[in-house]
N, CA and C atoms of all chains as a GROMACS GRO file, in nm:
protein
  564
    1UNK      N    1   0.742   6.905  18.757
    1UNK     CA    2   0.694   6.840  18.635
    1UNK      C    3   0.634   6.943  18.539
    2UNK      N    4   0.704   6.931  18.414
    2UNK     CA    5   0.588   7.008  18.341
    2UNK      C    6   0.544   6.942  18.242
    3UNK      N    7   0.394   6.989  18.185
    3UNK     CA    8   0.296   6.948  18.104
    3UNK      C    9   0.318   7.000  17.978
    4UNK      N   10   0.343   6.965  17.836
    4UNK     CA   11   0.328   7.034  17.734
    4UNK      C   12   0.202   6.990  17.608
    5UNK      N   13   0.141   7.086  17.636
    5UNK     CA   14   0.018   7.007  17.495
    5UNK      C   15   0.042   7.076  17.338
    6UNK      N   16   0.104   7.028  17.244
    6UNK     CA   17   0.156   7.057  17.106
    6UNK      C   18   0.041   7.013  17.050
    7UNK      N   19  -0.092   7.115  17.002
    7UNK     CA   20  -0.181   7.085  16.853
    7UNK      C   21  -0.120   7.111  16.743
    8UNK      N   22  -0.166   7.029  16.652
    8UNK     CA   23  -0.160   7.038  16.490
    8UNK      C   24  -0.267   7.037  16.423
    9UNK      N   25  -0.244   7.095  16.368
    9UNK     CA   26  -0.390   7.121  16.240
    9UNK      C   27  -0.300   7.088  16.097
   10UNK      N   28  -0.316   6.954  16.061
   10UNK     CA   29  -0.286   6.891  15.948
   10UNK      C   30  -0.347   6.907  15.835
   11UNK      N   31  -0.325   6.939  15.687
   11UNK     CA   32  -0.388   6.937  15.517
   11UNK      C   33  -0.480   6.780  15.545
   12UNK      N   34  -0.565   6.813  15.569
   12UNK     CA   35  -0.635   6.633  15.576
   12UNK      C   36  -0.636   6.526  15.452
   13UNK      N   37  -0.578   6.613  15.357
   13UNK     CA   38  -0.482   6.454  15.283
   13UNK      C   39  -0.413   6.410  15.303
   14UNK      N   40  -0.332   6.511  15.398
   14UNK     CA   41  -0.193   6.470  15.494
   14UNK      C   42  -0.165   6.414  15.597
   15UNK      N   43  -0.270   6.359  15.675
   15UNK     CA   44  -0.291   6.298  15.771
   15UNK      C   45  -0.241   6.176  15.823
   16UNK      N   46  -0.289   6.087  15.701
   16UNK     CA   47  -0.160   5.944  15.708
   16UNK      C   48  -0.033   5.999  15.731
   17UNK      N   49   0.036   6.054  15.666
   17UNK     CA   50   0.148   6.079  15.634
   17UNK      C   51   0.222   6.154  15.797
   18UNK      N   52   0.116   6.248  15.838
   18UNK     CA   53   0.163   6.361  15.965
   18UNK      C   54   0.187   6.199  16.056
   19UNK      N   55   0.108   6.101  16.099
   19UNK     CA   56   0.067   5.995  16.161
   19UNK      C   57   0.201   5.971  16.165
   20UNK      N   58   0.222   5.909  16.070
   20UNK     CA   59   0.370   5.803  16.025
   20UNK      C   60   0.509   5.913  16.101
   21UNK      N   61   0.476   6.053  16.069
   21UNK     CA   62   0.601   6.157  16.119
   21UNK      C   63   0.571   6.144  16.327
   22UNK      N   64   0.482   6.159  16.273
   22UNK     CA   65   0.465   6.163  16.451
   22UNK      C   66   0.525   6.072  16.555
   23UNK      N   67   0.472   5.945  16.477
   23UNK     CA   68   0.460   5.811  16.553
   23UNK      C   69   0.643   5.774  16.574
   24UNK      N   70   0.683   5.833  16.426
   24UNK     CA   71   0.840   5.834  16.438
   24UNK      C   72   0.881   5.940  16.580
   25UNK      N   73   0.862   6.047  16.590
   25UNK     CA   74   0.894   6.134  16.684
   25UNK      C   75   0.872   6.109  16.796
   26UNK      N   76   0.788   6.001  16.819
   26UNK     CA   77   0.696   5.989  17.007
   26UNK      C   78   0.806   5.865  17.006
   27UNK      N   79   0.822   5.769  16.931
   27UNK     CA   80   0.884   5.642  16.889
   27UNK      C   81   1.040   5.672  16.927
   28UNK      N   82   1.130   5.827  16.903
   28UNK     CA   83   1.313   5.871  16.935
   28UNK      C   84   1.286   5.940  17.097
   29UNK      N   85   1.167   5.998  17.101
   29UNK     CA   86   1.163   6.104  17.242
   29UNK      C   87   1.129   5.988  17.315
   30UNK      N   88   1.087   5.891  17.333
   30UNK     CA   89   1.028   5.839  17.520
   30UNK      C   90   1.157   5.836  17.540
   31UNK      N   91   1.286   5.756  17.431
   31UNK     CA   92   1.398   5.744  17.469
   31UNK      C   93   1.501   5.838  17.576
   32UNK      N   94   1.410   5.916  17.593
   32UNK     CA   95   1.464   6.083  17.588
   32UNK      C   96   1.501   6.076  17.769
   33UNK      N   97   1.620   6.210  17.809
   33UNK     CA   98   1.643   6.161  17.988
   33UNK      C   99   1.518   6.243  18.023
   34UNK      N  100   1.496   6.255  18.095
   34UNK     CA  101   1.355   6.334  18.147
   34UNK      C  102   1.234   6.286  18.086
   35UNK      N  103   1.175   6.242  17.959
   35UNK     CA  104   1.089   6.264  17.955
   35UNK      C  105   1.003   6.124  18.030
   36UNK      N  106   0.849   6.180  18.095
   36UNK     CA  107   0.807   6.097  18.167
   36UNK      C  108   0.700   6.044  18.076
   37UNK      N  109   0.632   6.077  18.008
   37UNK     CA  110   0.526   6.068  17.904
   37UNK      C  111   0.542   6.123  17.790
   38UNK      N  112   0.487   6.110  17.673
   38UNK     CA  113   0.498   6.153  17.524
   38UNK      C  114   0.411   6.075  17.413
   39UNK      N  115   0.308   6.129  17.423
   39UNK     CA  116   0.183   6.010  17.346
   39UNK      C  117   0.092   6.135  17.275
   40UNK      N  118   0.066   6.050  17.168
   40UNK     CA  119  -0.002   6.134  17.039
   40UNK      C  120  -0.127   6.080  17.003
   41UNK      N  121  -0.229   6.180  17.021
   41UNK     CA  122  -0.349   6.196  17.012
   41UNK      C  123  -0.432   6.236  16.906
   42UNK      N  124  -0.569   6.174  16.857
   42UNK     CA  125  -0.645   6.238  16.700
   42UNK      C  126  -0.788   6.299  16.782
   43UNK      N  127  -0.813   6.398  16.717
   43UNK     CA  128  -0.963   6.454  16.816
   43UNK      C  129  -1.045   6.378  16.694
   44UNK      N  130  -1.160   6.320  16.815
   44UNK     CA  131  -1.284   6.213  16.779
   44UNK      C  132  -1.327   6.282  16.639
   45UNK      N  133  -1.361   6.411  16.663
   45UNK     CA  134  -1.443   6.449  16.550
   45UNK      C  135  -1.375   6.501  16.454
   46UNK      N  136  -1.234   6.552  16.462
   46UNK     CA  137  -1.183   6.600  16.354
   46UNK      C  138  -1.026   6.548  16.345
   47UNK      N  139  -1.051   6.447  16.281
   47UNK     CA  140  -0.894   6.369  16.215
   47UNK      C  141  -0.782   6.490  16.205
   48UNK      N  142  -0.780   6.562  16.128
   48UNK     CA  143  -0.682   6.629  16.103
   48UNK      C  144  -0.618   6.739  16.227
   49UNK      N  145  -0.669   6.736  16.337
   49UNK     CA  146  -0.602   6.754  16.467
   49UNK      C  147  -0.531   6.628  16.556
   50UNK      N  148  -0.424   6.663  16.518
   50UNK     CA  149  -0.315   6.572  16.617
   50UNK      C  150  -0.260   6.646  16.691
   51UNK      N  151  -0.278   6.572  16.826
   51UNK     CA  152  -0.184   6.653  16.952
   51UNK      C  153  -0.119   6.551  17.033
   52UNK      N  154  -0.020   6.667  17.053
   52UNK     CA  155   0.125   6.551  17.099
   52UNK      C  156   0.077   6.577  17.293
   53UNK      N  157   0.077   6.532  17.373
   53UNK     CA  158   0.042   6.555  17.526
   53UNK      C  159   0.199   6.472  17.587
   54UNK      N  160   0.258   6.574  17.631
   54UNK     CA  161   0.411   6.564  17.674
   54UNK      C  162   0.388   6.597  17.855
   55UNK      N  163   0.481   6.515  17.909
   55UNK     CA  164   0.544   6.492  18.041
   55UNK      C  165   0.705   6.517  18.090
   56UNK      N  166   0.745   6.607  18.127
   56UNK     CA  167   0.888   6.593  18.142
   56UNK      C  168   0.945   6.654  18.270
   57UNK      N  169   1.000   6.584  18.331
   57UNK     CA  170   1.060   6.631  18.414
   57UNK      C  171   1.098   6.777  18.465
   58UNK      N  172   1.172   6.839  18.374
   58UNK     CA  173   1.244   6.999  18.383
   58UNK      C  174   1.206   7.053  18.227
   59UNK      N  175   1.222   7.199  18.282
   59UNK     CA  176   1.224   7.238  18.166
   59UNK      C  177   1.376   7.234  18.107
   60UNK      N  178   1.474   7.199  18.161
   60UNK     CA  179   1.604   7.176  18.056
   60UNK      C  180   1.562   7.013  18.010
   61UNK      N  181   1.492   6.913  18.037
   61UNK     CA  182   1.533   6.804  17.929
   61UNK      C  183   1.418   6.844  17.826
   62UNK      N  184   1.315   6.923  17.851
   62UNK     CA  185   1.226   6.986  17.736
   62UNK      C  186   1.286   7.100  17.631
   63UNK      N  187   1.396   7.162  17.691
   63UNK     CA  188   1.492   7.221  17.586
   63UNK      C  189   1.601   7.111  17.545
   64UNK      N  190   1.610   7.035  17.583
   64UNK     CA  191   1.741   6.912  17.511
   64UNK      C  192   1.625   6.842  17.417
   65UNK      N  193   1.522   6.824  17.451
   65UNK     CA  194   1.414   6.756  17.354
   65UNK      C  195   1.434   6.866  17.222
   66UNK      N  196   1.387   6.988  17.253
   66UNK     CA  197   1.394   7.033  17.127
   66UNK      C  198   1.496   7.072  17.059
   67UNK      N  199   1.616   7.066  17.097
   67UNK     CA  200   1.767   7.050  17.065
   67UNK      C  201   1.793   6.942  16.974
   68UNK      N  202   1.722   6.819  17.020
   68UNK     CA  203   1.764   6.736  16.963
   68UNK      C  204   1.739   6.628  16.841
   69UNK      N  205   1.856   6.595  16.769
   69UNK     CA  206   1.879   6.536  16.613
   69UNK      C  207   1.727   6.546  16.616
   70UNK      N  208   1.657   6.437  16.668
   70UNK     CA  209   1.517   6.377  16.538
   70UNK      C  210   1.390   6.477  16.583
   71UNK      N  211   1.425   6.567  16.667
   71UNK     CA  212   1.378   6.685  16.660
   71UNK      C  213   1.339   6.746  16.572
   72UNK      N  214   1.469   6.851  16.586
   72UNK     CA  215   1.488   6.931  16.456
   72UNK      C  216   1.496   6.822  16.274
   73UNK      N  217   1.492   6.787  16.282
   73UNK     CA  218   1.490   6.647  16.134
   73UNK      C  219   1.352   6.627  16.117
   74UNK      N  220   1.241   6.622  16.238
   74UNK     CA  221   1.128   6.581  16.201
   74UNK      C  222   1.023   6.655  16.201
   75UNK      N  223   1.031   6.791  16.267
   75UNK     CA  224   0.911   6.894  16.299
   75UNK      C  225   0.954   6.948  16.157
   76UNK      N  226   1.047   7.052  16.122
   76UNK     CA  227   1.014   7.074  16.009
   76UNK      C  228   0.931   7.006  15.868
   77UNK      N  229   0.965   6.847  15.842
   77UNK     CA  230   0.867   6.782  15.762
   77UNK      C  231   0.765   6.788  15.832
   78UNK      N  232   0.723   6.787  15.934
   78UNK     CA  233   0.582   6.829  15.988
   78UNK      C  234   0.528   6.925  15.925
   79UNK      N  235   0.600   7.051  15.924
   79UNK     CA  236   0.579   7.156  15.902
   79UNK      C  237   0.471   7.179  15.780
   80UNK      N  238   0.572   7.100  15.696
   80UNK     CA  239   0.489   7.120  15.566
   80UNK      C  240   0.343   7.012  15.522
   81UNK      N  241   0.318   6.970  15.634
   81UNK     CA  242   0.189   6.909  15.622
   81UNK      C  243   0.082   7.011  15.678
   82UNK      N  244   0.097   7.097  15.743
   82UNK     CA  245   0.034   7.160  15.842
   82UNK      C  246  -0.043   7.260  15.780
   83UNK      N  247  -0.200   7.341  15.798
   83UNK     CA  248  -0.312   7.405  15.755
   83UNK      C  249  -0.247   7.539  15.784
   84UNK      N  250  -0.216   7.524  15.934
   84UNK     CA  251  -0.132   7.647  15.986
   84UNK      C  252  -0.054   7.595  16.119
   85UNK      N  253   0.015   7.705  16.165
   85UNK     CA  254   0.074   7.732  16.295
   85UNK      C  255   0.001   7.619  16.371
   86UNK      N  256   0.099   7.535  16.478
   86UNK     CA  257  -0.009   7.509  16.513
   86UNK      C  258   0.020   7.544  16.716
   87UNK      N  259  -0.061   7.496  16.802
   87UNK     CA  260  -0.029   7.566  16.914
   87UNK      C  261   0.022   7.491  17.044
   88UNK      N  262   0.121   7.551  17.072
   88UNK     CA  263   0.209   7.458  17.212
   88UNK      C  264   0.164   7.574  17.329
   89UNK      N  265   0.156   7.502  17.424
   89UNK     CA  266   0.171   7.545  17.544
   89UNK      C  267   0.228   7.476  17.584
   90UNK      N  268   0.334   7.503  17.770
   90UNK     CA  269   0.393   7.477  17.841
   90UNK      C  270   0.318   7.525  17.960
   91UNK      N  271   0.263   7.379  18.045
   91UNK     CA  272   0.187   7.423  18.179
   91UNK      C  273   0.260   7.376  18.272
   92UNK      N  274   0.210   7.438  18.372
   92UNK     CA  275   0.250   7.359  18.515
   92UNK      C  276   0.121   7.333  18.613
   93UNK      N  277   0.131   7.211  18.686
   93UNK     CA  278  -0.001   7.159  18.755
   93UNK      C  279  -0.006   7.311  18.880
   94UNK      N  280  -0.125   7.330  18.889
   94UNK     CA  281  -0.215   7.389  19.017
   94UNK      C  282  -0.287   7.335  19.065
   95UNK      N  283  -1.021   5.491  17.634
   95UNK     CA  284  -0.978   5.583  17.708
   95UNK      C  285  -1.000   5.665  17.626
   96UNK      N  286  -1.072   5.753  17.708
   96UNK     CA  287  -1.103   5.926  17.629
   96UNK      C  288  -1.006   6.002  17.697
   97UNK      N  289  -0.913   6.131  17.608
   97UNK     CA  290  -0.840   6.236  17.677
   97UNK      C  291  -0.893   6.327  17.592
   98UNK      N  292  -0.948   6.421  17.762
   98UNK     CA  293  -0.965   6.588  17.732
   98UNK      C  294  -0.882   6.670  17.711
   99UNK      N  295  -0.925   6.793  17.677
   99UNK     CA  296  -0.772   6.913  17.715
   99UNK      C  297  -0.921   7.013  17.691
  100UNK      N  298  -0.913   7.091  17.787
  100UNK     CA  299  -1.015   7.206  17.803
  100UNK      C  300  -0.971   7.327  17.842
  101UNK      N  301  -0.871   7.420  17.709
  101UNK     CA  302  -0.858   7.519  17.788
  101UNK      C  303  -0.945   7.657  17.742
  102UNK      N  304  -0.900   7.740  17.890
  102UNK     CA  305  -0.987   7.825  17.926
  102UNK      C  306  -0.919   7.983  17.906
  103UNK      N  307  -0.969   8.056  17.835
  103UNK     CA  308  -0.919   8.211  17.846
  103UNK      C  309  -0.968   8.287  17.925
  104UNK      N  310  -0.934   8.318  18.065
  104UNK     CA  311  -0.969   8.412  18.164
  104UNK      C  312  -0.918   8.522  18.160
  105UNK      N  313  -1.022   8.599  18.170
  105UNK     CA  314  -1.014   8.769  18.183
  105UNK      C  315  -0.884   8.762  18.310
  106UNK      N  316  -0.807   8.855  18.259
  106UNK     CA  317  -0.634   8.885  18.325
  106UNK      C  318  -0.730   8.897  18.466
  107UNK      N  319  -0.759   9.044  18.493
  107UNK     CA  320  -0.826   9.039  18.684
  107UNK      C  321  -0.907   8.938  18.699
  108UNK      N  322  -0.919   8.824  18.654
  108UNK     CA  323  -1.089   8.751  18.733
  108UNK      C  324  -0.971   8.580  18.742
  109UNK      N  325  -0.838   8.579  18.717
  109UNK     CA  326  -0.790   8.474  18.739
  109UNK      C  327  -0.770   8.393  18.878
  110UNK      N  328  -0.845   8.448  18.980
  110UNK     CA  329  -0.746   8.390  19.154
  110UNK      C  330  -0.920   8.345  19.121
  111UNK      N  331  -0.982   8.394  19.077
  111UNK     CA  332  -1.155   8.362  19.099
  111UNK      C  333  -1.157   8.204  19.045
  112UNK      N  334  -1.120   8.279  18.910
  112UNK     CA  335  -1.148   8.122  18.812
  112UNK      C  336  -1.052   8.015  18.900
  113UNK      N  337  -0.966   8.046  18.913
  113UNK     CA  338  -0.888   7.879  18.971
  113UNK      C  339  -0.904   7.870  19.109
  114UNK      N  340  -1.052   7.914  19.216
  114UNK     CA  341  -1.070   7.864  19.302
  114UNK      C  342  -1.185   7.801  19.244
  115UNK      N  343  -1.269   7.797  19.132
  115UNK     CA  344  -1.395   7.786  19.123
  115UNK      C  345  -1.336   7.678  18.998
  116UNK      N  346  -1.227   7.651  18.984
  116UNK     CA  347  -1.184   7.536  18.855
  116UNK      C  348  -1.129   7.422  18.966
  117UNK      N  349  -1.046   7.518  19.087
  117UNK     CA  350  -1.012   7.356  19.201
  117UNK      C  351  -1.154   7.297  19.241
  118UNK      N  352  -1.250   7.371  19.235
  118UNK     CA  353  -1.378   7.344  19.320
  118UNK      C  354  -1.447   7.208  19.241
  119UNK      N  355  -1.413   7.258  19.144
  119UNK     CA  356  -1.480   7.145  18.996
  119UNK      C  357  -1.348   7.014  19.005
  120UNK      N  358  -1.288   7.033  18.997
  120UNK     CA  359  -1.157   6.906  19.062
  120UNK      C  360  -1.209   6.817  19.141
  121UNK      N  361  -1.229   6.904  19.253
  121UNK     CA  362  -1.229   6.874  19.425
  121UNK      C  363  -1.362   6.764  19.361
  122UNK      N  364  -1.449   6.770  19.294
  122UNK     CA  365  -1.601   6.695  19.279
  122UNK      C  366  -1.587   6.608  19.185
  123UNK      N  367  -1.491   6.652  19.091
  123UNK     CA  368  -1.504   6.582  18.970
  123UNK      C  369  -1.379   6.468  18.964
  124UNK      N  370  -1.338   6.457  19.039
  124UNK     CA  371  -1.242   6.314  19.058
  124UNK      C  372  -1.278   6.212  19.138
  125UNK      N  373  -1.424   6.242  19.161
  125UNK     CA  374  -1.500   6.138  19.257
  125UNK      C  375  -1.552   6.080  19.241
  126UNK      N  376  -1.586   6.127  19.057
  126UNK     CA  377  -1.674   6.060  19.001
  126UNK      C  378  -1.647   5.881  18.967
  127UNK      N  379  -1.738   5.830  18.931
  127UNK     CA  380  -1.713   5.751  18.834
  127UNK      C  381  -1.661   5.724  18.724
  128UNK      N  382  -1.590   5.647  18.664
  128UNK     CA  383  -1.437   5.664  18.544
  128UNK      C  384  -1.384   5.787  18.538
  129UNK      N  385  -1.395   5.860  18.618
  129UNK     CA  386  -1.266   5.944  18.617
  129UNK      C  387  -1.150   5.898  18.655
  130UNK      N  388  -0.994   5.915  18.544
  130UNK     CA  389  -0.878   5.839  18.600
  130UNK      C  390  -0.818   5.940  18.641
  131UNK      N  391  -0.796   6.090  18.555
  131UNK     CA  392  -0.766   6.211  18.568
  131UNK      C  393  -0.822   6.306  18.566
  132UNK      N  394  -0.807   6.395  18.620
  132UNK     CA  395  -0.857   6.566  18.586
  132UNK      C  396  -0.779   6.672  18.686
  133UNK      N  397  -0.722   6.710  18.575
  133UNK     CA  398  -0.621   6.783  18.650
  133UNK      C  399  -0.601   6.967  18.600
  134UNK      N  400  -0.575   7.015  18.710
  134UNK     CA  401  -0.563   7.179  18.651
  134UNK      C  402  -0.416   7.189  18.625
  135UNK      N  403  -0.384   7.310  18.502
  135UNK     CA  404  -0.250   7.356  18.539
  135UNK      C  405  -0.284   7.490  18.453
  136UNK      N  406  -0.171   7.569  18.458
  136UNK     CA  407  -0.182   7.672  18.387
  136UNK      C  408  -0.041   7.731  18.308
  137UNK      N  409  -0.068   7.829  18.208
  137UNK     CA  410   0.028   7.828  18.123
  137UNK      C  411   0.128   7.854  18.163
  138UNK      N  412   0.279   7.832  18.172
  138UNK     CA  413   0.362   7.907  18.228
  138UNK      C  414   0.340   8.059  18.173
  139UNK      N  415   0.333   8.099  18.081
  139UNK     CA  416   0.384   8.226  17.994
  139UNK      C  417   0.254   8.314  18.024
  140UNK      N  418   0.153   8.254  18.031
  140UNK     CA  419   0.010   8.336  18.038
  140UNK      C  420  -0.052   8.302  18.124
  141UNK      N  421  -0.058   8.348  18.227
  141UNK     CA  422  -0.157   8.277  18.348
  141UNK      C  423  -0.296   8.260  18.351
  142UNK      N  424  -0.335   8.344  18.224
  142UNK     CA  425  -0.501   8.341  18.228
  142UNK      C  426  -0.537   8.264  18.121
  143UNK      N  427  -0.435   8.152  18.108
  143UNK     CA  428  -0.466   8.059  18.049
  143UNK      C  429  -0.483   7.938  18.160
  144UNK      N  430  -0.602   7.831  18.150
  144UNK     CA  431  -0.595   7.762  18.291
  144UNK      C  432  -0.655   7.618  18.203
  145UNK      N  433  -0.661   7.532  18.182
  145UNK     CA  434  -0.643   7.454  18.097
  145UNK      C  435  -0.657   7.275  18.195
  146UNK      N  436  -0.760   7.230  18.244
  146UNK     CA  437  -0.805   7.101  18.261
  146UNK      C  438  -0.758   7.018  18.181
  147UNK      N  439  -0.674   6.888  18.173
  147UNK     CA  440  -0.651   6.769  18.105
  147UNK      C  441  -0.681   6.621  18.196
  148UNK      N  442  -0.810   6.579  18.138
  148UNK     CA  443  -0.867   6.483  18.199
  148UNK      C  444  -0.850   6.279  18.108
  149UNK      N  445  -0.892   6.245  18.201
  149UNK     CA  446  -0.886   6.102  18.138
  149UNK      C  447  -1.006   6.041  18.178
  150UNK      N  448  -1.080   6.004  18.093
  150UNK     CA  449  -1.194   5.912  18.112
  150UNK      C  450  -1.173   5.768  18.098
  151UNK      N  451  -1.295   5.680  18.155
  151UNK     CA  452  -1.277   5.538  18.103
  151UNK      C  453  -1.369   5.493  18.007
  152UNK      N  454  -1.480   5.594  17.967
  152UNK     CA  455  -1.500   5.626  17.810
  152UNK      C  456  -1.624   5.714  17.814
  153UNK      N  457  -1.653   5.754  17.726
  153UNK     CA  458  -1.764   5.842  17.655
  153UNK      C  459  -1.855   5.844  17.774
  154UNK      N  460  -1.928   5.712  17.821
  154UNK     CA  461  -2.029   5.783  17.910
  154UNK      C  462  -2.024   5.807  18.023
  155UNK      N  463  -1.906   5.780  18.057
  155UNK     CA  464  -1.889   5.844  18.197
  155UNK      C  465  -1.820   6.002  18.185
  156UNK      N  466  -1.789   5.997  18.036
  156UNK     CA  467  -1.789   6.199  18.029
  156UNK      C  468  -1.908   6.229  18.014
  157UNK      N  469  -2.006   6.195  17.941
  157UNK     CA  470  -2.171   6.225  17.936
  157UNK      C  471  -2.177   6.270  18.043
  158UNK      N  472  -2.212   6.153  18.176
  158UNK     CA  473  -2.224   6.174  18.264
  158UNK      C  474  -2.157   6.292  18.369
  159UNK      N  475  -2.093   6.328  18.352
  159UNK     CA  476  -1.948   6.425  18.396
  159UNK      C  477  -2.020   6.537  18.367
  160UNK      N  478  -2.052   6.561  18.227
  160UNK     CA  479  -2.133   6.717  18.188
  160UNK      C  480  -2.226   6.715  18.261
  161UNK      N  481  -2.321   6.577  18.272
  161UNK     CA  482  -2.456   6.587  18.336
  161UNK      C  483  -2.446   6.636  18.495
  162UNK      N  484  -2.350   6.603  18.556
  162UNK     CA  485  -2.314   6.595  18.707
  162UNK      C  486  -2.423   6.749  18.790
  163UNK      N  487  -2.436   6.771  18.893
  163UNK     CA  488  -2.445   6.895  18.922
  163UNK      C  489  -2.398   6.973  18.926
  164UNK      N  490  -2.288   6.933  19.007
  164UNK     CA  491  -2.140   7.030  19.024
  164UNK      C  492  -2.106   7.078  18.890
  165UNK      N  493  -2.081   6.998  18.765
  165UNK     CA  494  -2.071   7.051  18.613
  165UNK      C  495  -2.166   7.184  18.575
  166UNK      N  496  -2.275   7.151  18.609
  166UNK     CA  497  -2.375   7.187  18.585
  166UNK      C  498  -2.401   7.358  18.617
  167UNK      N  499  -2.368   7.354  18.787
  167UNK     CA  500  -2.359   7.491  18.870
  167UNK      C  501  -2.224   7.576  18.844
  168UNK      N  502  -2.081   7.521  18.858
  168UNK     CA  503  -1.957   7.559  18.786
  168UNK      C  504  -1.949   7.623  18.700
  169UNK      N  505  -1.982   7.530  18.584
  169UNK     CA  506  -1.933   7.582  18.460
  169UNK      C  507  -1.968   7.727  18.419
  170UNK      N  508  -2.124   7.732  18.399
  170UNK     CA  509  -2.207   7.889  18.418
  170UNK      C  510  -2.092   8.008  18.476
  171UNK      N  511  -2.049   7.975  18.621
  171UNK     CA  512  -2.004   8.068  18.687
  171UNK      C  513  -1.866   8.083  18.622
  172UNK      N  514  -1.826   7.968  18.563
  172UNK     CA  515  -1.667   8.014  18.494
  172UNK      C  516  -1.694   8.136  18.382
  173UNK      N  517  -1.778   8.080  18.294
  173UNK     CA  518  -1.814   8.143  18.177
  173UNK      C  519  -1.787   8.304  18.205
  174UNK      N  520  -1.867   8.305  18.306
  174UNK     CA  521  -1.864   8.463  18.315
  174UNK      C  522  -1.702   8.515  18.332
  175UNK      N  523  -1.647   8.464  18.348
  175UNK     CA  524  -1.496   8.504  18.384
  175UNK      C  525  -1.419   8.510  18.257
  176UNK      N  526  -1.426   8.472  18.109
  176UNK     CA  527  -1.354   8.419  18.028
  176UNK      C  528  -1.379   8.542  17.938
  177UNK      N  529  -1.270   8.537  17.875
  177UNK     CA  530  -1.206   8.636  17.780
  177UNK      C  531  -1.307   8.596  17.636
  178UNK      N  532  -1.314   8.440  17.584
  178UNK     CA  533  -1.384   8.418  17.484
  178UNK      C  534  -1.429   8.278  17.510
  179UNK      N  535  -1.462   8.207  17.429
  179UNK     CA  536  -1.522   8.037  17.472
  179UNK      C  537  -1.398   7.985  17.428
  180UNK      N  538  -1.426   7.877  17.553
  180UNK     CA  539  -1.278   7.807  17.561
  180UNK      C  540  -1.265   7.734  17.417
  181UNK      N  541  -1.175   7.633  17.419
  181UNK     CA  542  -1.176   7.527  17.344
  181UNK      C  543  -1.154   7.388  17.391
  182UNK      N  544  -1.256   7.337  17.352
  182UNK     CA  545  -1.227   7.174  17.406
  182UNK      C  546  -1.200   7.037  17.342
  183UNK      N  547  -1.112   6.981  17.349
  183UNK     CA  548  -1.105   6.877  17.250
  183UNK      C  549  -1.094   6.700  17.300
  184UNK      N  550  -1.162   6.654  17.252
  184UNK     CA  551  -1.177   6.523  17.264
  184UNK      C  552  -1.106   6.439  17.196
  185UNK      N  553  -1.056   6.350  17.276
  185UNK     CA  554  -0.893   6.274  17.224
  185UNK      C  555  -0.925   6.157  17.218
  186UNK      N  556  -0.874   6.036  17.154
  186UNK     CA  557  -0.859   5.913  17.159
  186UNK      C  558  -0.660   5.865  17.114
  187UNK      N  559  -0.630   5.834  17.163
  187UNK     CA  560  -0.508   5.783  17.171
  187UNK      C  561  -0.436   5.680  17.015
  188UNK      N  562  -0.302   5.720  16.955
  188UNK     CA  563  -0.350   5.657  16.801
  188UNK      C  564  -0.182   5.628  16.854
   0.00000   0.00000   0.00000
């Protein structure tokens, strides 16, 4: 199993808007073969951090995730909501 | 439901330390009260990245969690191991 935690650091006028992109993206991926979880998160104190907390099987249906159509279609408009970079890791349980 | 993500930057040599003294905090801290999760993993790409993702059944039973002893005696001893202060973020589910 691996764990992936994707932060964002959103323009906080942009926030509705990142919401609506997201909710679309968690909304095409559960569909997804492997993935076991995929749920999107706001930190208590600061709205404009959204993090995506991902579950997937292998790391090949986590490369077909990012392969795929509403993938690539929807992170880039992400993109341009975003303060900066924002940060993924890929864990595995210990 | 509260979700954590607490990760940790450990000094490259002091990593076999930190993740006997991060299972140790596991081993206590899933015994608690509303704890649903708490789990270790670490980065694939960087190992001295070590990174707790927990689930509460709300706010005061994380209060309580910091307050614990085991929290209490742990944490101190991680500190000393870490490259810089972690980052921790507090989630609510959207």
């Amino acid at each position: 199993m691996i764990k992936v935690v994707a932060k964002n650091f959103v323009k906080p006028e942009k926030t509705d808007e990142a919401v609506l992109l997201l909710k679309k993206l968690v909304e095409e991926t559960v569909k997804e073969k492997g993935c076991i979880k995929y749920e999107l998160f706001v930190d208590v104190k600061d709205y404009s951090i959204l993090t995506i907390i991902e579950e997937w099987e292998s790391q090949e249906d986590l490369n077909n995730h990012m392969a795929s159509e509403h993938f690539k279609r929807i992170v880039p408009l992400l993109g341009k909501l975003m303060v900066k970079t924002g940060e993924i890791n890929v864990y595995e349980k210990i």
